[in-house]
PyMOL commands that place a pseudoatom at each C-alpha (Angstrom):
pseudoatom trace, name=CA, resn=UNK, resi=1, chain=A, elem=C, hetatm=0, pos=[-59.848, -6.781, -31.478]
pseudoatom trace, name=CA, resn=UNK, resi=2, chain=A, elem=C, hetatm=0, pos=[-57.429, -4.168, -31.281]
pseudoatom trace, name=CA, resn=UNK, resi=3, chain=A, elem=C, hetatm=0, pos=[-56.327, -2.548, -27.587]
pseudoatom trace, name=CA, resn=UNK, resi=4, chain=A, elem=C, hetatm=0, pos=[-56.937, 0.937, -26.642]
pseudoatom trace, name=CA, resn=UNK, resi=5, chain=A, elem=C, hetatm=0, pos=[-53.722, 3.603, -26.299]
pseudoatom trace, name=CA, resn=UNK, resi=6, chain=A, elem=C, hetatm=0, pos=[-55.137, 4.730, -22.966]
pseudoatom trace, name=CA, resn=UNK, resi=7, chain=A, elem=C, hetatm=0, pos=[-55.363, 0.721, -21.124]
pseudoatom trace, name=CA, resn=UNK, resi=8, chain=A, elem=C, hetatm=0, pos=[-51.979, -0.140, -22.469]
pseudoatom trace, name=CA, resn=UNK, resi=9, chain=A, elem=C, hetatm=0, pos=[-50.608, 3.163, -21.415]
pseudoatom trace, name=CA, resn=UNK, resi=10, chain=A, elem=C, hetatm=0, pos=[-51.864, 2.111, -17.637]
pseudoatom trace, name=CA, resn=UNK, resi=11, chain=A, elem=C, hetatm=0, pos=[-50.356, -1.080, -17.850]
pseudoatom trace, name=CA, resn=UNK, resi=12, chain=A, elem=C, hetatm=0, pos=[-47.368, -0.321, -18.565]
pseudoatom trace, name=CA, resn=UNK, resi=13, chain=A, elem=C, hetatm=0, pos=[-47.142, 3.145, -16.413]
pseudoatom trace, name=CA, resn=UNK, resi=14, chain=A, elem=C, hetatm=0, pos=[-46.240, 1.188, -13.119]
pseudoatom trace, name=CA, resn=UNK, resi=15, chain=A, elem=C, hetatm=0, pos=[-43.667, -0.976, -15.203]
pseudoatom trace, name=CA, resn=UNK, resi=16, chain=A, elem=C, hetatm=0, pos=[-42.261, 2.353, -16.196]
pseudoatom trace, name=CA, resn=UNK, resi=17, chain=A, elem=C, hetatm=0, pos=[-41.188, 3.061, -12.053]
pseudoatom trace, name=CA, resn=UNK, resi=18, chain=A, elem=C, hetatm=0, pos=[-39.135, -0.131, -11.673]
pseudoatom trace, name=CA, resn=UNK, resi=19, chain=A, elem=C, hetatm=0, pos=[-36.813, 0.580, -14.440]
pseudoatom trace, name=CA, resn=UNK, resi=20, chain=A, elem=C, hetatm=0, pos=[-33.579, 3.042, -14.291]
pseudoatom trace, name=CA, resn=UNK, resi=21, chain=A, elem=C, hetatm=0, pos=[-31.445, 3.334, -16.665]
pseudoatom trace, name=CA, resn=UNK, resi=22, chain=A, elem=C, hetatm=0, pos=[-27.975, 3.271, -14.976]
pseudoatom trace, name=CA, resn=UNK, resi=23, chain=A, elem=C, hetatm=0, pos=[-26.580, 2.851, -11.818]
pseudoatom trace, name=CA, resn=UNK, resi=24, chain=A, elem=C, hetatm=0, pos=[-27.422, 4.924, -9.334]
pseudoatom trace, name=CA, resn=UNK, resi=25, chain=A, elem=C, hetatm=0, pos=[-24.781, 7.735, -8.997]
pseudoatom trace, name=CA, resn=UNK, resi=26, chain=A, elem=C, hetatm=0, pos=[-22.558, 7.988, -5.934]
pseudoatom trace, name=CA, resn=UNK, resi=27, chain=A, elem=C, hetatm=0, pos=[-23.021, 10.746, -3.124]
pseudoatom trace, name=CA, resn=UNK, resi=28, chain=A, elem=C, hetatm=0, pos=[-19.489, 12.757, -4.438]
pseudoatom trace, name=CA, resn=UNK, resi=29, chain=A, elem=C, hetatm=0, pos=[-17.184, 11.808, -6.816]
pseudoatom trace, name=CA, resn=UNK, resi=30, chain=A, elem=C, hetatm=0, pos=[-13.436, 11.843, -5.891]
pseudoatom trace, name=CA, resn=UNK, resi=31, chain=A, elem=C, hetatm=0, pos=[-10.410, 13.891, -7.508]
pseudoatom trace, name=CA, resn=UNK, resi=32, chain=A, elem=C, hetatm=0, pos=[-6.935, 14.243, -7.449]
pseudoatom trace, name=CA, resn=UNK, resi=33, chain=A, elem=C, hetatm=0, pos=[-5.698, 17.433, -5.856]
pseudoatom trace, name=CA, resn=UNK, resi=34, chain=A, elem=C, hetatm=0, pos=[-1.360, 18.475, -5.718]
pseudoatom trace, name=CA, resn=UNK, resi=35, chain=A, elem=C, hetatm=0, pos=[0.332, 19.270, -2.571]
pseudoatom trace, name=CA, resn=UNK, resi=36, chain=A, elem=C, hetatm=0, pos=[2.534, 21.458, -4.504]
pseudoatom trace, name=CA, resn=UNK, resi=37, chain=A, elem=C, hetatm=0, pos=[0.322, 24.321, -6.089]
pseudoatom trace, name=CA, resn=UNK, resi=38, chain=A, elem=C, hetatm=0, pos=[1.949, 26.861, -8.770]
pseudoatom trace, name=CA, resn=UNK, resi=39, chain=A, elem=C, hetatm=0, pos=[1.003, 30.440, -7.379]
pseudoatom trace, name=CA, resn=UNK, resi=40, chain=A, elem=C, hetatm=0, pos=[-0.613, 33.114, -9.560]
pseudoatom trace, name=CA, resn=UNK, resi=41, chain=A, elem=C, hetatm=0, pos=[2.051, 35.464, -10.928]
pseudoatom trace, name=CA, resn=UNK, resi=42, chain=A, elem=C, hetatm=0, pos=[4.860, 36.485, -13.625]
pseudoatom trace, name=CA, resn=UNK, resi=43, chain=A, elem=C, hetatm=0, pos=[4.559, 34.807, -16.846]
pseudoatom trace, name=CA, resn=UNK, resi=44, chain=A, elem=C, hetatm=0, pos=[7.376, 31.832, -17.145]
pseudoatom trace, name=CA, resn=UNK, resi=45, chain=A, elem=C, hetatm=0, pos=[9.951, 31.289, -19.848]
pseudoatom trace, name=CA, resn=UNK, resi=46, chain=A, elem=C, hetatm=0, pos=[11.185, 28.484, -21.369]
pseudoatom trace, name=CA, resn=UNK, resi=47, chain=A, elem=C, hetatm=0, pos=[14.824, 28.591, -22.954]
pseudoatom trace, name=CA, resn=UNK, resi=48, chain=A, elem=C, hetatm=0, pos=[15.522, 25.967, -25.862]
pseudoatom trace, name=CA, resn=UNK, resi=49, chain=A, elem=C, hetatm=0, pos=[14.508, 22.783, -24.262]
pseudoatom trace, name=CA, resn=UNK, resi=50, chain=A, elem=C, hetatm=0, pos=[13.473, 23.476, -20.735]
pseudoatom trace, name=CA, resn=UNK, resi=51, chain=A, elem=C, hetatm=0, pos=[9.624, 22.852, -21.086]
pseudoatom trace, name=CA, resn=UNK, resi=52, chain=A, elem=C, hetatm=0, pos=[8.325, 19.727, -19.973]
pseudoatom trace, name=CA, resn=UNK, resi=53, chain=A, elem=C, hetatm=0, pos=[5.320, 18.052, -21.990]
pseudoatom trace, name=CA, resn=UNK, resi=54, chain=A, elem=C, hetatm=0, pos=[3.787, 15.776, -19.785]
pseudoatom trace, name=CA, resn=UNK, resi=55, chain=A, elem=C, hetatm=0, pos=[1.454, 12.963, -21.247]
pseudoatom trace, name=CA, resn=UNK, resi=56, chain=A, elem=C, hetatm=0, pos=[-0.956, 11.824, -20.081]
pseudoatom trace, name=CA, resn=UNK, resi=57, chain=A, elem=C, hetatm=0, pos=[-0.336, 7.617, -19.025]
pseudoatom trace, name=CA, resn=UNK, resi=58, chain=A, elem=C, hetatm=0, pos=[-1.496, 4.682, -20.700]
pseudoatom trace, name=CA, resn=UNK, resi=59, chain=A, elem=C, hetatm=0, pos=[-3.627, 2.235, -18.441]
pseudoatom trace, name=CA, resn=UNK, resi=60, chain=A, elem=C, hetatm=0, pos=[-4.138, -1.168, -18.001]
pseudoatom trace, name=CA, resn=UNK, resi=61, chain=A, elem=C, hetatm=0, pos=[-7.647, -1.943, -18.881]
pseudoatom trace, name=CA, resn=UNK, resi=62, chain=A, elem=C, hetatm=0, pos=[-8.491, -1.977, -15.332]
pseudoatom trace, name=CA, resn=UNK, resi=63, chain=A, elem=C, hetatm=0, pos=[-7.834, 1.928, -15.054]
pseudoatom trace, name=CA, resn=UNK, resi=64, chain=A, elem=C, hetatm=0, pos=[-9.089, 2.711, -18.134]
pseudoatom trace, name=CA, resn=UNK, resi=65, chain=A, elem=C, hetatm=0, pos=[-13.121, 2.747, -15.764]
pseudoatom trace, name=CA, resn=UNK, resi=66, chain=A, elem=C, hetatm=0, pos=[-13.873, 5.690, -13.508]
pseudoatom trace, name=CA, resn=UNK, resi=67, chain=A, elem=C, hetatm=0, pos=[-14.131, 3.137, -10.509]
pseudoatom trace, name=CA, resn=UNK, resi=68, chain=A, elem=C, hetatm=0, pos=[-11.129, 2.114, -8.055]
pseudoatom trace, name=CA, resn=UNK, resi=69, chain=A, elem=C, hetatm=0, pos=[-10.463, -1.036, -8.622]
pseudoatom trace, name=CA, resn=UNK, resi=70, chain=A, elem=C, hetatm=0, pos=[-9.606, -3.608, -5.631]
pseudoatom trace, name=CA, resn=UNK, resi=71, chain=A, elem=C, hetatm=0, pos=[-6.964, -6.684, -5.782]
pseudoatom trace, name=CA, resn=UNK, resi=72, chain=A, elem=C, hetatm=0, pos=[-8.588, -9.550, -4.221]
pseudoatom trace, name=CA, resn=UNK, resi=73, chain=A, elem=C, hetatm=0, pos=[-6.179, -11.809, -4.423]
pseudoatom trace, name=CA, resn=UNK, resi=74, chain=A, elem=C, hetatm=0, pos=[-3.757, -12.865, -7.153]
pseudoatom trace, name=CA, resn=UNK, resi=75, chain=A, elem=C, hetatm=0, pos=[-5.683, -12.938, -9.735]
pseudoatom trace, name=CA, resn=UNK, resi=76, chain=A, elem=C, hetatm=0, pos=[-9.151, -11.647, -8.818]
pseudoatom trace, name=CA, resn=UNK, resi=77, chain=A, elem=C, hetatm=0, pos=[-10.497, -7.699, -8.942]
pseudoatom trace, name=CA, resn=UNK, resi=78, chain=A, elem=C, hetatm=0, pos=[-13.118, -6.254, -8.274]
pseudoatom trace, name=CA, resn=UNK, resi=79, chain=A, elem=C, hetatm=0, pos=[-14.594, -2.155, -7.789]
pseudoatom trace, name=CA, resn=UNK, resi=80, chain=A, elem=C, hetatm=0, pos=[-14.505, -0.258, -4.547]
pseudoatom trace, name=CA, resn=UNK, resi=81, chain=A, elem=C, hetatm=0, pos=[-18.759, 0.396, -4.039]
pseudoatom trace, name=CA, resn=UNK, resi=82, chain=A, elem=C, hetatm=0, pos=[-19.900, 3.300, -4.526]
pseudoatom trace, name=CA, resn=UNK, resi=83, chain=A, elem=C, hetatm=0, pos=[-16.499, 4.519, -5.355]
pseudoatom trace, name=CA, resn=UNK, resi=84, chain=A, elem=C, hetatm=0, pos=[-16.204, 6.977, -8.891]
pseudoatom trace, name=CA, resn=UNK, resi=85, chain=A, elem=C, hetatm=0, pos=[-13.929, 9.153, -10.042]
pseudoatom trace, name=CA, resn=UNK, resi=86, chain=A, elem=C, hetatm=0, pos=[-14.798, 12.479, -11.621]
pseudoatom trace, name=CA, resn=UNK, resi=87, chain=A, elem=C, hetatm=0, pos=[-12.774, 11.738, -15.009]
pseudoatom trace, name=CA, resn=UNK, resi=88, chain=A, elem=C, hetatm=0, pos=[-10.584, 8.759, -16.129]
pseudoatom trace, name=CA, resn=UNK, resi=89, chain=A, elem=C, hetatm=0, pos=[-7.597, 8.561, -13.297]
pseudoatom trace, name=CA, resn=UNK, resi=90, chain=A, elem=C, hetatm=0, pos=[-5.053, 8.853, -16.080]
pseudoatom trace, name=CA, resn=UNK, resi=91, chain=A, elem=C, hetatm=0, pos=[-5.836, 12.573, -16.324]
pseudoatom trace, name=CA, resn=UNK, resi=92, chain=A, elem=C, hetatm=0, pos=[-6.639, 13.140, -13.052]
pseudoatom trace, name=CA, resn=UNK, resi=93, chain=A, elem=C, hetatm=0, pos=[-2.693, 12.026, -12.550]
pseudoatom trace, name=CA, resn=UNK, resi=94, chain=A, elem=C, hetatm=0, pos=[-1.546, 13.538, -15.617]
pseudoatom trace, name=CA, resn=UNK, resi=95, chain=A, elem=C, hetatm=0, pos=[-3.033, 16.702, -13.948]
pseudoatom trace, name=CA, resn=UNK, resi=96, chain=A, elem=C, hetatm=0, pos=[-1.431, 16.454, -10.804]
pseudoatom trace, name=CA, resn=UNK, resi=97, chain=A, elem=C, hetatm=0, pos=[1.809, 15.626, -12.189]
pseudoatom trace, name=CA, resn=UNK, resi=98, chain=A, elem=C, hetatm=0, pos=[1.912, 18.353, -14.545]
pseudoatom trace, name=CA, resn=UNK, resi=99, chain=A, elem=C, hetatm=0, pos=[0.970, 21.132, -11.844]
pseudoatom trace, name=CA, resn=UNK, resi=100, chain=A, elem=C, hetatm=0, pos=[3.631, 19.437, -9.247]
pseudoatom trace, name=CA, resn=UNK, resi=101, chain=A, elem=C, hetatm=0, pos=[6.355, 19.493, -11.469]
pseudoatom trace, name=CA, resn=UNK, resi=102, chain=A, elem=C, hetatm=0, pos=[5.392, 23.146, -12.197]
pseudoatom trace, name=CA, resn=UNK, resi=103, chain=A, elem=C, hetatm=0, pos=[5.615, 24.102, -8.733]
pseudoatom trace, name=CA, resn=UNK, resi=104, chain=A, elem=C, hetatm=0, pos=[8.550, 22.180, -7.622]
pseudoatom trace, name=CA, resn=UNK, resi=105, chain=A, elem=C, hetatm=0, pos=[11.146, 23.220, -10.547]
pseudoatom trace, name=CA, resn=UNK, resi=106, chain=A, elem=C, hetatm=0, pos=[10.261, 26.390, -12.340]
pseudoatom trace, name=CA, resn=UNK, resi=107, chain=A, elem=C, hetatm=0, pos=[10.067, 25.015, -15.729]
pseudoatom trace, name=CA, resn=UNK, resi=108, chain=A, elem=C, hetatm=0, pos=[6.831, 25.650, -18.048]
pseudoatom trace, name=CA, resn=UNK, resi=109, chain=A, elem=C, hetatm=0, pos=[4.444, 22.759, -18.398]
pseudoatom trace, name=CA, resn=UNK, resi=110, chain=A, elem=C, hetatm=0, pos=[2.713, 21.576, -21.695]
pseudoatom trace, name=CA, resn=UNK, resi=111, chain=A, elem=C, hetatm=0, pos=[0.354, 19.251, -22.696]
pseudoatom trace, name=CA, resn=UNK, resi=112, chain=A, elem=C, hetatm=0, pos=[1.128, 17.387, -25.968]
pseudoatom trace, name=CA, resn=UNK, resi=113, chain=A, elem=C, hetatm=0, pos=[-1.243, 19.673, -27.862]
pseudoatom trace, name=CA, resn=UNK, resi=114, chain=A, elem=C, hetatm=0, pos=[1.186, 22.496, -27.062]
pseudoatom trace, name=CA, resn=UNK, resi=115, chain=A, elem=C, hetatm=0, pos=[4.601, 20.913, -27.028]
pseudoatom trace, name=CA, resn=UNK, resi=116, chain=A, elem=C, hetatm=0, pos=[5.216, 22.442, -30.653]
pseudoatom trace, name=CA, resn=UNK, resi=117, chain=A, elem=C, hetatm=0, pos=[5.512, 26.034, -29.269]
pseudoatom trace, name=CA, resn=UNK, resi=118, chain=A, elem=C, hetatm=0, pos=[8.442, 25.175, -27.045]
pseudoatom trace, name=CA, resn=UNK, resi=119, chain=A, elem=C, hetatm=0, pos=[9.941, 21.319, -27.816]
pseudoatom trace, name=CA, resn=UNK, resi=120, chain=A, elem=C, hetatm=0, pos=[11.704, 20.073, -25.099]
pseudoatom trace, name=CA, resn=UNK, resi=121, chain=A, elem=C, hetatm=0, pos=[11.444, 17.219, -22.757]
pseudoatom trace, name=CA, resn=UNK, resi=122, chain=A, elem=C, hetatm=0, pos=[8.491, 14.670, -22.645]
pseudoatom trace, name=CA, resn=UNK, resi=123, chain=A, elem=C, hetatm=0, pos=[7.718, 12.998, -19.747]
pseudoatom trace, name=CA, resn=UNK, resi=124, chain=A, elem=C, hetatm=0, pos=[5.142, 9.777, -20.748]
pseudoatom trace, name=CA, resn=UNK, resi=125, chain=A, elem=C, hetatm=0, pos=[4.775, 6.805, -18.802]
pseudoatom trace, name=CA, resn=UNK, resi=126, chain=A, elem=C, hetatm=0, pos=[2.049, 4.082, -17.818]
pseudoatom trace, name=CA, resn=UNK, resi=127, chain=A, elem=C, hetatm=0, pos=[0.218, 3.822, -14.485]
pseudoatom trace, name=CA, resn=UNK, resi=128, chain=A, elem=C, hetatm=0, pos=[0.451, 0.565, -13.509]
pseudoatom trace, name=CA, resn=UNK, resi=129, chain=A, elem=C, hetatm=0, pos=[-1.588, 0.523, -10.485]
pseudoatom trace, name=CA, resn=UNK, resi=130, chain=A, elem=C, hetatm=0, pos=[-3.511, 3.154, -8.851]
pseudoatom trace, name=CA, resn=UNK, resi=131, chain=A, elem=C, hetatm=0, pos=[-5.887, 1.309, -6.341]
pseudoatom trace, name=CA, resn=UNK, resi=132, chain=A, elem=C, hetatm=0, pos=[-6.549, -0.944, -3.058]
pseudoatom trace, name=CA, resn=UNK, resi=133, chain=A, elem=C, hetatm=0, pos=[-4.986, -3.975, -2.816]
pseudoatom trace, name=CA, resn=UNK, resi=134, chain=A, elem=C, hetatm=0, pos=[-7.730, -5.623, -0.296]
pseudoatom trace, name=CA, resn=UNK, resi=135, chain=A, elem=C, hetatm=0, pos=[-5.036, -8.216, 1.077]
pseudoatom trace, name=CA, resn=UNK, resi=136, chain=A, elem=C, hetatm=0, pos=[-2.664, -6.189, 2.355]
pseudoatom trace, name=CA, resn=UNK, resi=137, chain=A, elem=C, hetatm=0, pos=[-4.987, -2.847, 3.414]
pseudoatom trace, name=CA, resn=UNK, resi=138, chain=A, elem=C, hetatm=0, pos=[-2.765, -0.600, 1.311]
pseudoatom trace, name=CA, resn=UNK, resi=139, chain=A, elem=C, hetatm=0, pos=[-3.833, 1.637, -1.844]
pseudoatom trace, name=CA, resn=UNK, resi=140, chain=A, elem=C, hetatm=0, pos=[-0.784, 1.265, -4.379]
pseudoatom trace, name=CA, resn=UNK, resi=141, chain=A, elem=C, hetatm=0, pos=[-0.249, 3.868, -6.661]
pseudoatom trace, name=CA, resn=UNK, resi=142, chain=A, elem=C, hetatm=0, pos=[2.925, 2.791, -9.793]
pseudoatom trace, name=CA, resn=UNK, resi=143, chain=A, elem=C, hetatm=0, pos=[3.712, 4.720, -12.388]
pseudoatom trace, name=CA, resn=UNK, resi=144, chain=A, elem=C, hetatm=0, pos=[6.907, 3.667, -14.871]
pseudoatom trace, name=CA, resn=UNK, resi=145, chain=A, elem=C, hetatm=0, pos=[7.442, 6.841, -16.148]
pseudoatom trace, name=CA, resn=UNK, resi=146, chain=A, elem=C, hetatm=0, pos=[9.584, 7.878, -19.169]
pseudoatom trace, name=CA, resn=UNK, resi=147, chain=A, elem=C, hetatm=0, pos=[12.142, 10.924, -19.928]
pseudoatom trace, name=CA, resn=UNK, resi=148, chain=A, elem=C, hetatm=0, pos=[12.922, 11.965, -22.909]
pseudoatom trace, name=CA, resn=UNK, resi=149, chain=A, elem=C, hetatm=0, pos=[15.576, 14.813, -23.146]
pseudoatom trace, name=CA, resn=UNK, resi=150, chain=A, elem=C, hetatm=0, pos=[16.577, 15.221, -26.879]
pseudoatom trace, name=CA, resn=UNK, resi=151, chain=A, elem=C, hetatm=0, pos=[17.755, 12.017, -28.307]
pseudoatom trace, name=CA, resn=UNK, resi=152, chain=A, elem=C, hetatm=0, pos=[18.064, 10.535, -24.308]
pseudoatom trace, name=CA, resn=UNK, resi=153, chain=A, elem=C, hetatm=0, pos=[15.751, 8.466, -23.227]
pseudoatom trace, name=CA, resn=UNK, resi=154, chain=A, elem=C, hetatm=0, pos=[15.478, 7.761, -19.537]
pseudoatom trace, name=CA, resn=UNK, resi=155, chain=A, elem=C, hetatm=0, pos=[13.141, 5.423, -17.653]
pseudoatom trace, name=CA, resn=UNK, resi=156, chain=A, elem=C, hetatm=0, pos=[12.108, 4.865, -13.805]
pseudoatom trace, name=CA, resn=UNK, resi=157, chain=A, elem=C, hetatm=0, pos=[9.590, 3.322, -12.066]
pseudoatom trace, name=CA, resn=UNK, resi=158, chain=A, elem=C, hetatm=0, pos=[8.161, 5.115, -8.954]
pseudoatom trace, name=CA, resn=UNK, resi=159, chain=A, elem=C, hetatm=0, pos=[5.467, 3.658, -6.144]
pseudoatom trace, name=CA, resn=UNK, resi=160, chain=A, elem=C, hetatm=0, pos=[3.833, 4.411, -3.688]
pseudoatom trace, name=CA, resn=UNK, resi=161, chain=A, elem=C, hetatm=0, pos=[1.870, 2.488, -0.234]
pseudoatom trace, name=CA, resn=UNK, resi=162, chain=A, elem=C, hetatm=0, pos=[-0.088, 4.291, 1.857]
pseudoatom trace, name=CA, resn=UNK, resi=163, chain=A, elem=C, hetatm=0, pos=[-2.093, 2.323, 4.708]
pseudoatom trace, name=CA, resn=UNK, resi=164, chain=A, elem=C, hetatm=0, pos=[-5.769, 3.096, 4.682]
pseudoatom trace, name=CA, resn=UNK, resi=165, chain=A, elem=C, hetatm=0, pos=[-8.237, 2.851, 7.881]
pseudoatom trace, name=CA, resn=UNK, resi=166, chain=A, elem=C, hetatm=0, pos=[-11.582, 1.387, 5.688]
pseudoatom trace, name=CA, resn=UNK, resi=167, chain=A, elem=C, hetatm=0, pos=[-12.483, 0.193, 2.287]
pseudoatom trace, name=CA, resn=UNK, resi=168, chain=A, elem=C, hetatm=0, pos=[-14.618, 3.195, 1.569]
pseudoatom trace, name=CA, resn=UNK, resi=169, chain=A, elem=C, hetatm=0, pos=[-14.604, 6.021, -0.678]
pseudoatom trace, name=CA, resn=UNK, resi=170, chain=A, elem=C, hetatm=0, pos=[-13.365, 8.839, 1.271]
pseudoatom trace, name=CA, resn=UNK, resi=171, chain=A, elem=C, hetatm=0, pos=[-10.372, 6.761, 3.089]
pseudoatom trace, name=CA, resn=UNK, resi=172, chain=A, elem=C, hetatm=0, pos=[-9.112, 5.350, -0.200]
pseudoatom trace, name=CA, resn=UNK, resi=173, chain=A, elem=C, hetatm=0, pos=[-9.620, 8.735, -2.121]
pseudoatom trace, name=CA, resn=UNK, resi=174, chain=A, elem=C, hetatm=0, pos=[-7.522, 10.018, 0.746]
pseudoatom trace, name=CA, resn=UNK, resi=175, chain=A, elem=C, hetatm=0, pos=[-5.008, 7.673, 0.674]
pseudoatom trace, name=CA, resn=UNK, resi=176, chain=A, elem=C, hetatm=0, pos=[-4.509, 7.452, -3.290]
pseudoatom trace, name=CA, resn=UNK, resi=177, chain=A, elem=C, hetatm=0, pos=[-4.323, 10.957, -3.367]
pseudoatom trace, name=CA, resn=UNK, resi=178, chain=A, elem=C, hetatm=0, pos=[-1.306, 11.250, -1.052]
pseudoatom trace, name=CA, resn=UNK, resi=179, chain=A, elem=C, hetatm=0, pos=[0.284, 8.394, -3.011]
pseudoatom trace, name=CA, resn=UNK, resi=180, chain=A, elem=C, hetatm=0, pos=[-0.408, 10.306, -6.394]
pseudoatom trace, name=CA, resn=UNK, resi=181, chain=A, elem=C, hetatm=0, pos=[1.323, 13.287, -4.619]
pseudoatom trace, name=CA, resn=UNK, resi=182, chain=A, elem=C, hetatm=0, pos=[4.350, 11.529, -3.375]
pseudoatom trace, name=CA, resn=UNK, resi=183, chain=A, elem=C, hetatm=0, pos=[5.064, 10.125, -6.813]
pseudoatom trace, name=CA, resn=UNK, resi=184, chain=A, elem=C, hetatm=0, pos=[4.637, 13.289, -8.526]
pseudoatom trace, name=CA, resn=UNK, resi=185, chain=A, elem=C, hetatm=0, pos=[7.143, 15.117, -5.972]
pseudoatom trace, name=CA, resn=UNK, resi=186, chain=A, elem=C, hetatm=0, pos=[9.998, 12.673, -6.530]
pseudoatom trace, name=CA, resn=UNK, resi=187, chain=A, elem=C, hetatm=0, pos=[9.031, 12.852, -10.666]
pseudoatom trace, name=CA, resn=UNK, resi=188, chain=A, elem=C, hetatm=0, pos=[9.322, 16.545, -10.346]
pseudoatom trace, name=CA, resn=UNK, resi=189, chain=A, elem=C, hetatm=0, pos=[12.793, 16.149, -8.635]
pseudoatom trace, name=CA, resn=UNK, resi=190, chain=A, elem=C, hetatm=0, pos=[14.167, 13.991, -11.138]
pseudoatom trace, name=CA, resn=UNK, resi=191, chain=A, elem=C, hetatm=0, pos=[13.450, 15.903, -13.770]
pseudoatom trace, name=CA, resn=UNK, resi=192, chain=A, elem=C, hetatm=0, pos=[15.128, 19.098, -11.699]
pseudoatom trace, name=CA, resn=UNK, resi=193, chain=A, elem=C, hetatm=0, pos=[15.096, 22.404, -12.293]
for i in range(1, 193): cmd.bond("trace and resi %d" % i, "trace and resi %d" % (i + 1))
show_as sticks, trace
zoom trace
């Protein structure tokens, strides 16, 4: 005996409510947004040289998620709830780098895609940590970044603490973002104009 479309199809209709596919998204997502905006106005020139491409960081596989990740302890991690960034935090800090450095010296900006119009410096690096480390109450944000001017190659490591008040989205987004911008600032004045 063979059973009819219409009885299986009411069977399995209330099965059909209590499954979702995915997690349920979060209320906002979070960004990265620069102190240090470049104003509208005159177009900028580069001279031999004085564009900067900036690239955007390699990430430990940790980063490489769109959720903050939190340091337990030594060895233990796990994700901020309902904590989600709106694209991978690599480019979200390439981003902010790129339009700080902008601002702050003068000099054209490129992404890697473009750095064949005007060669000049390359600023790559890896982001070492950009999230809450639970033990201490502190978001830590480190980027070892690298310079290359010609055949120079420099290298510097740059961090950031900033305190936060709760382990919840908007004080950690908070508090990561003004880390993100305090690294960028002193990248931007090492590079110079």
């Amino acid at each position: 005996m063979k059973p009819h479309p219409i009885l299986i199809a009411a069977v399995l209709l209330p099965l059909a409510a209590c499954v979702r596919i995915g997690e349920k998204p979060p209320a906002s997502l979070m960004t990265l947004t620069s102190t240090a905006a470049l104003p509208a106005g005159p177009p900028r020139t580069a001279r031999d040289g004085q564009a900067v491409a900036v690239l955007v960081p390699s990430v430990p596989q940790a980063l490489n998620v769109l959720r903050v990740p939190v340091q337990t302890g030594p060895t233990g991690l796990a994700y901020l709830k309902d904590a989600q960034w709106v694209e991978p935090p690599a480019r979200l800090f390439r981003n902010l780098l790129a339009e700080t450095i902008a601002a702050r010296t003068g000099r054209p900006v490129l992404d890697l895609r473009q750095y064949s119009l005007a060669p000049g410096m390359r600023l790559a690096g890896r982001l070492q940590q950009f999230g809450l480390d639970a033990g201490s109450g502190e978001v830590v944000v480190i980027y070892d970044a690298t310079l290359a001017r010609g055949n120079d190659v420099e290298t510097r490591r740059f961090e950031a603490r900033t305190k936060v008040t709760r382990e919840e989205p908007g004080p950690v987004s908070a508090a990561l973002n003004q880390g993100a911008n305090e690294i960028a600032v002193q990248v931007a004045d090492w590079i110079g104009a």
